[in-house]
C-alpha positions, 0 to 999 in steps of 0.5 A: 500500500503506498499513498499516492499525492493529489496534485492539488494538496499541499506537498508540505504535509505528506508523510515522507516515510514509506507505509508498511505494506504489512506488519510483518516483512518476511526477508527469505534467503536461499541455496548458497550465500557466497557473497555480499551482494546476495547477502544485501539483495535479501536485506534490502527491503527492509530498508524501505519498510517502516520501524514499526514493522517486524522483520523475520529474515528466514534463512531455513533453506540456506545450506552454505553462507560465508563470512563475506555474506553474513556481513548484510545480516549483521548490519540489518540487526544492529539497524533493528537494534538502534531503531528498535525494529523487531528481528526474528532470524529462522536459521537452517543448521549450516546457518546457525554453525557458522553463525555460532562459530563466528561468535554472532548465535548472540547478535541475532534472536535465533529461531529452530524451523518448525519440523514438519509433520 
């Protein structure tokens, strides 16, 4: 949802921030994540999104990340953390090792994927 100007309304009292289209902007990451540019493709709508809006990175279909592209994630938490913008990171198992060893399991609220039934 967007707002769209009346050409004859004064410019003055729009709101310049982007509107949540929803409460919750799902970020989903998939396959390998080799580099820093796949890494900030994933993140970059959260960005535009407003504060308010809660943001869940899901990184359960993920089976290889390297250091170079955790940098975008990390950067994303300490974004949420300064504005106060909820993160929820679901991590696959290869996700949440190299997360662990980089000593970072604590930079994110880590979330085990609901096994299926």
């Amino acid at each position: 949802m967007s707002k769209v100007a009346d050409p004859h309304e004064d410019p003055t009292t729009i709101d310049p921030r982007p509107v949540p289209a929803t409460d919750v902007l799902n970020l989903r990451g998939a396959g390998d994540l080799t580099d820093t540019h796949a890494a900030k493709e994933i993140v970059a709508p959260a960005y535009a999104a407003d504060p308010a809006t809660a943001l869940v990175l899901d990184l359960t279909t993920v089976t290889y990340l390297t250091m170079e592209a955790v940098i975008p994630f990390v950067t994303l938490a300490r974004r949420c953390a300064a504005r106060g913008t909820s993160l929820r990171v679901l991590a696959s198992e290869p996700v949440r090792r190299k997360l662990t060893s980089l000593g970072l399991h604590s930079a994110f609220a880590l979330k085990q994927p609901r096994a299926e039934s």
